[in-house]
C-alpha positions in Angstrom: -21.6 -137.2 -172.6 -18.1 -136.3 -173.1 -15.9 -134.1 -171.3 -12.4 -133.2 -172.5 -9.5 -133.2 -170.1 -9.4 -129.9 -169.0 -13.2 -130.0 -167.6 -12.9 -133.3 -166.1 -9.7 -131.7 -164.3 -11.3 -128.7 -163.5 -14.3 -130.6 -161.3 -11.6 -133.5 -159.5 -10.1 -130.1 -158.4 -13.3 -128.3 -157.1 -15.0 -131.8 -155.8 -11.1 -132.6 -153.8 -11.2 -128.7 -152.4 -14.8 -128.9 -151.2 -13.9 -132.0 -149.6 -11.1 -130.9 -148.0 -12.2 -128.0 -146.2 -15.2 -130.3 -145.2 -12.4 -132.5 -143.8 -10.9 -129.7 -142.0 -13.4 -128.0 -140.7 -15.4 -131.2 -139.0 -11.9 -131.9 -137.9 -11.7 -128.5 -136.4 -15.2 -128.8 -134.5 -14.5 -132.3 -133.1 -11.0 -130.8 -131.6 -12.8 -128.3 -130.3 -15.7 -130.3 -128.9 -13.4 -132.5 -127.6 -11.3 -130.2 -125.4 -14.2 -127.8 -124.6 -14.9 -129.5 -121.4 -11.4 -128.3 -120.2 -12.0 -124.6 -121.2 -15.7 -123.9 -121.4 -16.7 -123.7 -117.8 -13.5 -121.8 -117.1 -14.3 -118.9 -119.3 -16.2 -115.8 -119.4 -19.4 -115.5 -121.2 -17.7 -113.6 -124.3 -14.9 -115.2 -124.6 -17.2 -118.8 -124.9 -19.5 -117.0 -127.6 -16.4 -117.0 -130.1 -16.3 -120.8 -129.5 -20.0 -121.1 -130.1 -20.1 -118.9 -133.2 -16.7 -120.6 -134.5 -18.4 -124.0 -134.3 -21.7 -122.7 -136.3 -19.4 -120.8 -138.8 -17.6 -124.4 -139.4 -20.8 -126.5 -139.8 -22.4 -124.1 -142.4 -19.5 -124.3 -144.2 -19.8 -128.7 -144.0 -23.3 -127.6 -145.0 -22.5 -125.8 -148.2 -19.6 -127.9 -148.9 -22.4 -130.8 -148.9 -24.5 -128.4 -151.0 -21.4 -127.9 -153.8 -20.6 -131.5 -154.1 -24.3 -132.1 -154.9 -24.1 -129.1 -157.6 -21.3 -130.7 -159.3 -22.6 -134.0 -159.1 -25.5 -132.1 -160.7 -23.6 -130.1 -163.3 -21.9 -133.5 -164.7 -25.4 -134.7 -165.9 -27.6 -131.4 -166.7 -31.5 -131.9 -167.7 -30.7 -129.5 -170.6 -28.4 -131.5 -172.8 -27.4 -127.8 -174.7 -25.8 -126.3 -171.8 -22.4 -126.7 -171.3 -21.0 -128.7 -168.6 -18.9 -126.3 -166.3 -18.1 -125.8 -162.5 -18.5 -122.0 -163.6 -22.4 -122.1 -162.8 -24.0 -120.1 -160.2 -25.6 -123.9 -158.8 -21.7 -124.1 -157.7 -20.3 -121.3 -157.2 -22.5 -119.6 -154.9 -22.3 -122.3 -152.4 -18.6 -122.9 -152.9 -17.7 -118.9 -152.3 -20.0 -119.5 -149.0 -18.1 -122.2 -147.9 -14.7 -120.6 -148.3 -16.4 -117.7 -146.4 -17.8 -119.5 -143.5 -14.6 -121.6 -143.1 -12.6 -118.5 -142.7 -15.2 -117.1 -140.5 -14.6 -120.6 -138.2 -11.2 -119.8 -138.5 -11.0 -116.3 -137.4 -13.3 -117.1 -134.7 -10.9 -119.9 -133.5 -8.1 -117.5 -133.3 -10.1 -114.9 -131.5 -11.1 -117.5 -129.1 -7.4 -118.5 -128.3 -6.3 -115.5 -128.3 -9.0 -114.6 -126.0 -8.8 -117.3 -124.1 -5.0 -116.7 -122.8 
């Protein structure tokens, strides 16, 4: 199969942003982890629930992140040799827009904590 520049451009850019907010956001939850023992015990119940939900908002994105790589990876060799290869398909885009989503989410939460937290 042959792809023409623009397509093969189109999924190094969607395969290096997936990975990249998988980077960030396991890089986020180990930070986190890490220094948790310092804050955790020393914080109210809500205040701790933003950590807790933060942390599952960042590893569902990781998740779907995982899940978009494997649609691309997918998308490059399709069963159906008539379809045309795109990173426009729902296979990838619906767990790419959940990724973005839950990443945010992580990060919102993380602020709210903080904020909270002072």
């Amino acid at each position: 199969m042959f792809l023409d520049d623009q397509t093969k451009t189109a999924f190094e850019f969607a395969r290096d942003a997936t990975k990249q907010l998988i980077t960030l956001a396991t890089g986020i939850i180990a930070l986190e982890i890490t220094f948790s023992k310092d804050f955790v015990r020393t914080l109210n119940e809500c205040v701790r629930v933003y950590a807790l939900l933060s942390w599952l908002a960042f590893l569902l994105s990781v998740l779907f992140g995982a899940m978009t790589l494997l649609a691309l990876t997918g998308t490059l060799e399709p069963k159906d040799k008539s379809v045309p290869v795109s990173i426009r398909g729902s296979n990838v885009v619906i767990p790419s827009i959940l990724q973005i989503i839950l990443f945010l989410t992580g990060l919102a939460l993380t602020v709210l904590f903080g904020v909270k937290a002072i």
